[in-house]
PDB file as gemmi writes it, atoms N, CA and C in Angstrom:
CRYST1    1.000    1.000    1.000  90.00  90.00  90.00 P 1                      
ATOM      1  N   UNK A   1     185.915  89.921   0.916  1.00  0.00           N  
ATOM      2  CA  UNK A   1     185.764  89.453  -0.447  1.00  0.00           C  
ATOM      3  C   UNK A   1     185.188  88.040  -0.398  1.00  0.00           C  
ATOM      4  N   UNK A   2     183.721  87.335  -1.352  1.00  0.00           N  
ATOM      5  CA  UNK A   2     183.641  86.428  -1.057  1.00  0.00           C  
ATOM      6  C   UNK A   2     183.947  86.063  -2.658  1.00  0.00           C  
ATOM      7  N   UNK A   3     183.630  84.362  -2.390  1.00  0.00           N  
ATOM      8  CA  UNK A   3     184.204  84.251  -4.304  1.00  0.00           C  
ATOM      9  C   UNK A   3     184.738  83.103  -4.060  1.00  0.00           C  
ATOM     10  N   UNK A   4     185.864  82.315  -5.242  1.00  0.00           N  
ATOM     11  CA  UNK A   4     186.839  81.258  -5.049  1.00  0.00           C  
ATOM     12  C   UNK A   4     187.950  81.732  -4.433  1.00  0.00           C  
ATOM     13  N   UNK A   5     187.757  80.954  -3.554  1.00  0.00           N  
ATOM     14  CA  UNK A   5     189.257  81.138  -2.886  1.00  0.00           C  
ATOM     15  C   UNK A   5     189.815  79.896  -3.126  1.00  0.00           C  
ATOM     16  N   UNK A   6     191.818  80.221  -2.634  1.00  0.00           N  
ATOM     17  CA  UNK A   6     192.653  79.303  -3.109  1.00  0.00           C  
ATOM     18  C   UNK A   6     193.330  79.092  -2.327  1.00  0.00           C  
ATOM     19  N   UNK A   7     194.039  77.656  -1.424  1.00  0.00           N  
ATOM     20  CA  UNK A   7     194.418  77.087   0.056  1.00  0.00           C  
ATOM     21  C   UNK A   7     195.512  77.146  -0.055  1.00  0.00           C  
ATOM     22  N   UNK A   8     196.608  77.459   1.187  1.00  0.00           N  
ATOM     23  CA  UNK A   8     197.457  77.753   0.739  1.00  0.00           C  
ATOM     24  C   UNK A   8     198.244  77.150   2.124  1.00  0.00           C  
ATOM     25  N   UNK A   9     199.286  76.712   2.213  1.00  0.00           N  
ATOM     26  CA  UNK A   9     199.760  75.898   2.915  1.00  0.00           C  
ATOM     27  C   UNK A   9     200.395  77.318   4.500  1.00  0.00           C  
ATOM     28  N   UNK A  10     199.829  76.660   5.376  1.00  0.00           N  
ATOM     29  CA  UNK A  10     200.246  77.821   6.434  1.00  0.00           C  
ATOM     30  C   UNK A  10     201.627  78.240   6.856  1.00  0.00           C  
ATOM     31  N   UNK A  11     202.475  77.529   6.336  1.00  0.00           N  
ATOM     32  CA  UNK A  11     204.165  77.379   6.183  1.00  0.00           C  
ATOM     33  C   UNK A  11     204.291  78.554   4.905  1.00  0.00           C  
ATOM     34  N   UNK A  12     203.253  78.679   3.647  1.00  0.00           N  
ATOM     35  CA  UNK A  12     203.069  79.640   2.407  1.00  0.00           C  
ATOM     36  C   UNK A  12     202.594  80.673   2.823  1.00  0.00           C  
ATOM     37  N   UNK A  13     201.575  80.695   3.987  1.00  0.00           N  
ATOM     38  CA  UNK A  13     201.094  81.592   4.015  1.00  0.00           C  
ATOM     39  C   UNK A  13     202.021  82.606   5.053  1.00  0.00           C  
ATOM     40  N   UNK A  14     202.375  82.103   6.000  1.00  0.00           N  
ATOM     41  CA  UNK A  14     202.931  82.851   7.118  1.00  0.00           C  
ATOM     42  C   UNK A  14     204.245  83.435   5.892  1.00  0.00           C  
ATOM     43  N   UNK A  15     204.702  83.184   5.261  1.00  0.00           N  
ATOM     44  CA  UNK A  15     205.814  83.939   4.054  1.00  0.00           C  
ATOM     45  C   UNK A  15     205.674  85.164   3.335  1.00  0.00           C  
ATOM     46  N   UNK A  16     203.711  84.787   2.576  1.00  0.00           N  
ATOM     47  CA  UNK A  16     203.001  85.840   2.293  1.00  0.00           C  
ATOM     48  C   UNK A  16     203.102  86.756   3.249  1.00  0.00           C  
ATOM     49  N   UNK A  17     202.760  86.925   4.142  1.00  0.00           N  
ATOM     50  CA  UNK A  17     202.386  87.323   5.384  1.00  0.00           C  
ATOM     51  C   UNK A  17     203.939  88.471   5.825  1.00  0.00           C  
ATOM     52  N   UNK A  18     204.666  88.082   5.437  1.00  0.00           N  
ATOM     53  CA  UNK A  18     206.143  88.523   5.850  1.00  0.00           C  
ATOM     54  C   UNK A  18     206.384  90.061   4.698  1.00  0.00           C  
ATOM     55  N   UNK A  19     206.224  88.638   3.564  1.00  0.00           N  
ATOM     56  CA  UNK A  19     206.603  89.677   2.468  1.00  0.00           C  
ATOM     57  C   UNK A  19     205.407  90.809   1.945  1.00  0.00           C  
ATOM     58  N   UNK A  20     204.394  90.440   2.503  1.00  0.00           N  
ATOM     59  CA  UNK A  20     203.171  91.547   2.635  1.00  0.00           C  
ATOM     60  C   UNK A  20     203.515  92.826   3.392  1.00  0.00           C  
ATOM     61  N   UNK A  21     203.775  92.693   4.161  1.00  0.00           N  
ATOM     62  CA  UNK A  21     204.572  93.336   5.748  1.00  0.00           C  
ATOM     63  C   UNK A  21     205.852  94.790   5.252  1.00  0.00           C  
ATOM     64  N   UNK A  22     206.545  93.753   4.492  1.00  0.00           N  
ATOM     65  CA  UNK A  22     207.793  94.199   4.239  1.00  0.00           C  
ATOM     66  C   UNK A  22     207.563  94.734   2.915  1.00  0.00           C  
ATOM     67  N   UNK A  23     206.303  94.809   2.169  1.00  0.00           N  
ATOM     68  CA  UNK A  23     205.889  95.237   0.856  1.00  0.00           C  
ATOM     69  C   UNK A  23     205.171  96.520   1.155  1.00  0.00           C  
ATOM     70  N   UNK A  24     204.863  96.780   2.564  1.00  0.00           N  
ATOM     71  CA  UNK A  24     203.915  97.771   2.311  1.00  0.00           C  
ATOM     72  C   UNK A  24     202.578  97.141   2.154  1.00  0.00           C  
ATOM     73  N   UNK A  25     202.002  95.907   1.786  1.00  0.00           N  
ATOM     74  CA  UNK A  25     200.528  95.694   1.646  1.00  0.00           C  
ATOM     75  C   UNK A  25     199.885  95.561   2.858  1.00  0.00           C  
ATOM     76  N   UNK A  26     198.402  95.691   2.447  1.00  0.00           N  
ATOM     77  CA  UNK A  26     197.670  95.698   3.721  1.00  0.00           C  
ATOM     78  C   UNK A  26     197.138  94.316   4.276  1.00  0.00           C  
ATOM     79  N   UNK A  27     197.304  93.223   3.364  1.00  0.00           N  
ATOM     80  CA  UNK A  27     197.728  91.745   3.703  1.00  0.00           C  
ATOM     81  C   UNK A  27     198.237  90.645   2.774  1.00  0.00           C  
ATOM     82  N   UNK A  28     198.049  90.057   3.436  1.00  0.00           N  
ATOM     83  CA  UNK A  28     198.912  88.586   2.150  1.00  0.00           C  
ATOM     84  C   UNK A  28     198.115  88.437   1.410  1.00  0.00           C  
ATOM     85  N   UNK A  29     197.149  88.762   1.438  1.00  0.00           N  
ATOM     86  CA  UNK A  29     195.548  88.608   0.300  1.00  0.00           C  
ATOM     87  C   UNK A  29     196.049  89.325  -0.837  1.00  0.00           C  
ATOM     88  N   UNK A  30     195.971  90.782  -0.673  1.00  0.00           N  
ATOM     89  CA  UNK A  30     196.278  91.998  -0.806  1.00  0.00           C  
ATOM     90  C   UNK A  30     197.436  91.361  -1.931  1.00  0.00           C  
ATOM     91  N   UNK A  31     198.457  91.260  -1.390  1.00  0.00           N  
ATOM     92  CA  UNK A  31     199.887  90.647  -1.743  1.00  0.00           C  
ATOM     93  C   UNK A  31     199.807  89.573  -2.762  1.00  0.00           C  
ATOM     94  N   UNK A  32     199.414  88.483  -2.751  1.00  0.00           N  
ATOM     95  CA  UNK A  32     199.144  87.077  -3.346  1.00  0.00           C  
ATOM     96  C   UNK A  32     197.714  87.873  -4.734  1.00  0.00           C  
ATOM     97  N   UNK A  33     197.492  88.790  -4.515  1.00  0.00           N  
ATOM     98  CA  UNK A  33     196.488  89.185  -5.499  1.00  0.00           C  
ATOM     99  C   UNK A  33     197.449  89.882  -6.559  1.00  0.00           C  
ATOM    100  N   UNK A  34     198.232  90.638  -5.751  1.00  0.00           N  
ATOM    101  CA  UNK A  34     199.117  91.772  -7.086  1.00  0.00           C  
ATOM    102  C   UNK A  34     200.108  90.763  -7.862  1.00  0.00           C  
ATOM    103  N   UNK A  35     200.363  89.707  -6.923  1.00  0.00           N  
ATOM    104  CA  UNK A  35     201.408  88.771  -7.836  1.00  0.00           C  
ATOM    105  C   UNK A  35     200.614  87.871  -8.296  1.00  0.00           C  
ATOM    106  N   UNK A  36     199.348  87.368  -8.510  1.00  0.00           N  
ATOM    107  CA  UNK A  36     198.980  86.543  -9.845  1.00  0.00           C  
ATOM    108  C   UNK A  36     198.701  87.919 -10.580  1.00  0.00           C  
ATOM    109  N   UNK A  37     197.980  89.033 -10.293  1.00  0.00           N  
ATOM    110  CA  UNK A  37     197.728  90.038 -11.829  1.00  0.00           C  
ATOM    111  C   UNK A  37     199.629  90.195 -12.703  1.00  0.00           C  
ATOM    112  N   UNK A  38     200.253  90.026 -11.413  1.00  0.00           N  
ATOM    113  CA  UNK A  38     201.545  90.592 -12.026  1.00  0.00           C  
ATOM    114  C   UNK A  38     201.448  88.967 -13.202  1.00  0.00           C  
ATOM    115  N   UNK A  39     201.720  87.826 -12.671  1.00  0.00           N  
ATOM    116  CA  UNK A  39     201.782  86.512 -13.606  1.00  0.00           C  
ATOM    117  C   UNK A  39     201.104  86.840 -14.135  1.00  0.00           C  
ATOM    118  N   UNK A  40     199.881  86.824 -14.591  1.00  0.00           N  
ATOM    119  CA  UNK A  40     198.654  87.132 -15.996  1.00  0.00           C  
ATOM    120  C   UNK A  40     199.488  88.000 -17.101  1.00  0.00           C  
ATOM    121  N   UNK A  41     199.422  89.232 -16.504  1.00  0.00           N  
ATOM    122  CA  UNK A  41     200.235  90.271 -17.266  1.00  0.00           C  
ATOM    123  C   UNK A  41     201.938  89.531 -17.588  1.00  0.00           C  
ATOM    124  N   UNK A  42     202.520  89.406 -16.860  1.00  0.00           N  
ATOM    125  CA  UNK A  42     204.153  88.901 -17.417  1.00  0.00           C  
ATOM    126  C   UNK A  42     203.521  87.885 -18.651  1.00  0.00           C  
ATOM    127  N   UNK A  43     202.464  86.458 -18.422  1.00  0.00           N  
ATOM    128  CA  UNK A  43     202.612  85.657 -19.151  1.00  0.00           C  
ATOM    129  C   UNK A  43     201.984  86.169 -20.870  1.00  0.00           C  
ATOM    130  N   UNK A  44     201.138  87.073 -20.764  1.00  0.00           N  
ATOM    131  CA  UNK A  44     199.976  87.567 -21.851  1.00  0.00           C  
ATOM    132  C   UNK A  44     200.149  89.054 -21.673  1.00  0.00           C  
ATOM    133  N   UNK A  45     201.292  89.621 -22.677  1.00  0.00           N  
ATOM    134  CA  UNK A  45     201.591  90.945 -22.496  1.00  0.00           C  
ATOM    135  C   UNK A  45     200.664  91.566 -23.637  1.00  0.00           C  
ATOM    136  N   UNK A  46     200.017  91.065 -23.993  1.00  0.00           N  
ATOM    137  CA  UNK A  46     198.745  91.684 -24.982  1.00  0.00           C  
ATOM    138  C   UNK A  46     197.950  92.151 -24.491  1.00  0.00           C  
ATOM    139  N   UNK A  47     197.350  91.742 -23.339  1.00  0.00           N  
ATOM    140  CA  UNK A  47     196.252  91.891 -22.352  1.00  0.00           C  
ATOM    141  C   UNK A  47     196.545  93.235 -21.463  1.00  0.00           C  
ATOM    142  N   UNK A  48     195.543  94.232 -21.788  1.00  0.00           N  
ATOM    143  CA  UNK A  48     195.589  95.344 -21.100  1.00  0.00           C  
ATOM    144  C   UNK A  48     195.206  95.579 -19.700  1.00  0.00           C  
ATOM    145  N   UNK A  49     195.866  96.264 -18.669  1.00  0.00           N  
ATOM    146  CA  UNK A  49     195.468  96.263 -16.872  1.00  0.00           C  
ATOM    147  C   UNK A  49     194.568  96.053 -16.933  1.00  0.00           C  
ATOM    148  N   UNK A  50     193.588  96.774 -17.380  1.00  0.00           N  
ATOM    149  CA  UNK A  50     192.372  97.289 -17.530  1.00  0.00           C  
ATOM    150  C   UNK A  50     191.590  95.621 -17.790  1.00  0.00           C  
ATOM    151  N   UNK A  51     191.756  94.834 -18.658  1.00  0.00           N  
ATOM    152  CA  UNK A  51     190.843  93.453 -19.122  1.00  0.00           C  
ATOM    153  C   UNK A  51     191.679  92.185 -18.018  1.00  0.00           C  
ATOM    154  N   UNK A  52     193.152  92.245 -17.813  1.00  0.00           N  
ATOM    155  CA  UNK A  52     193.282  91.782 -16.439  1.00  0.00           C  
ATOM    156  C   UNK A  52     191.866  91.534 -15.878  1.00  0.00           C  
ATOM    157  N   UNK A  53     192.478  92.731 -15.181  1.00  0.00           N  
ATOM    158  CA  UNK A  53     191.210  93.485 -13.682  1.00  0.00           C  
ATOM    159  C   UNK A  53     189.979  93.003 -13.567  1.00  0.00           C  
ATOM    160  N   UNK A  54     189.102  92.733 -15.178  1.00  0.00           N  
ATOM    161  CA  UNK A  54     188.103  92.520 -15.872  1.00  0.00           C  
ATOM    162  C   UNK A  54     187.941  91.128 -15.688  1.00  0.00           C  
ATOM    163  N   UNK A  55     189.312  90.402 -16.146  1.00  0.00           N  
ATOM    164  CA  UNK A  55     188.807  89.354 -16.232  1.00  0.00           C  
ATOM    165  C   UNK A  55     189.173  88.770 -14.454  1.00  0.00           C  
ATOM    166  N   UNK A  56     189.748  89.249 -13.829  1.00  0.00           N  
ATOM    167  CA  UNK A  56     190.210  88.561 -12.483  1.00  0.00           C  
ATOM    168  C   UNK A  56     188.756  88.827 -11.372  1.00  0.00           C  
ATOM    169  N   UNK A  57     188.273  90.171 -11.844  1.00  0.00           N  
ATOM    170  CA  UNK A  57     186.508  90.044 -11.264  1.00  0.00           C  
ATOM    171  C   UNK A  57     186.104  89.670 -11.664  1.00  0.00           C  
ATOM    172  N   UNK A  58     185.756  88.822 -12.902  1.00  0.00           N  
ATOM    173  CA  UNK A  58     184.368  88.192 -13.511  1.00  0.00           C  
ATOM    174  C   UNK A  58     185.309  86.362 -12.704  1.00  0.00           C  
ATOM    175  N   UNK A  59     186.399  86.182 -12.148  1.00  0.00           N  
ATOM    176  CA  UNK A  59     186.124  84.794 -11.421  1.00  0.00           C  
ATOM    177  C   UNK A  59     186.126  84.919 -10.320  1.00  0.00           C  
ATOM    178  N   UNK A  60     186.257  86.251  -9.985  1.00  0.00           N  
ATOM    179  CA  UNK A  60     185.692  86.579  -8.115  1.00  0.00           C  
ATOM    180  C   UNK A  60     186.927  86.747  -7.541  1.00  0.00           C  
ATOM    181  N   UNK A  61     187.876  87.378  -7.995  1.00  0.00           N  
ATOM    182  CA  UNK A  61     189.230  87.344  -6.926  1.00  0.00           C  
ATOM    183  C   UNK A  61     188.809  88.748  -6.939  1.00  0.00           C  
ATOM    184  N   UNK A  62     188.811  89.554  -7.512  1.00  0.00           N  
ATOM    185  CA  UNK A  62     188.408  91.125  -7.181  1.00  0.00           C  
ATOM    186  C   UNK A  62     187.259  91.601  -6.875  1.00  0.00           C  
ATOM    187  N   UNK A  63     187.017  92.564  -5.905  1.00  0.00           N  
ATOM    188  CA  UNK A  63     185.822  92.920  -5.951  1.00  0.00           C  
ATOM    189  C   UNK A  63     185.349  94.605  -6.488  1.00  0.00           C  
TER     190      UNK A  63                                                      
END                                                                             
């Protein structure tokens, strides 16, 4: 995936990394992606998966 990416402290990441593991995902990327769509959606329950998704590819986190 290329795009904005976001830095993440390697003490944060190796955690991701755990709870990716122990989630079943296929990485902390993977992982750290479903939990900001999950924040978007918890904060703006108006907003349908579907315009999420929409809007999280039009700033390059999805491809």
């Amino acid at each position: 995936m290329f795009g904005p990416k976001i830095a993440v402290s390697k003490e944060l990441y190796e955690k991701l990394r755990v709870a990716a593991e122990a989630g079943g995902y296929s990485s902390p990327e993977e992982f750290a992606l479903h939990i900001l769509e999950k924040a978007v959606l918890d904060k703006d329950e108006s907003l349908s998966e579907e315009e999420v998704k929409k809007r999280l590819k039009g700033l390059g986190y999805m491809g």
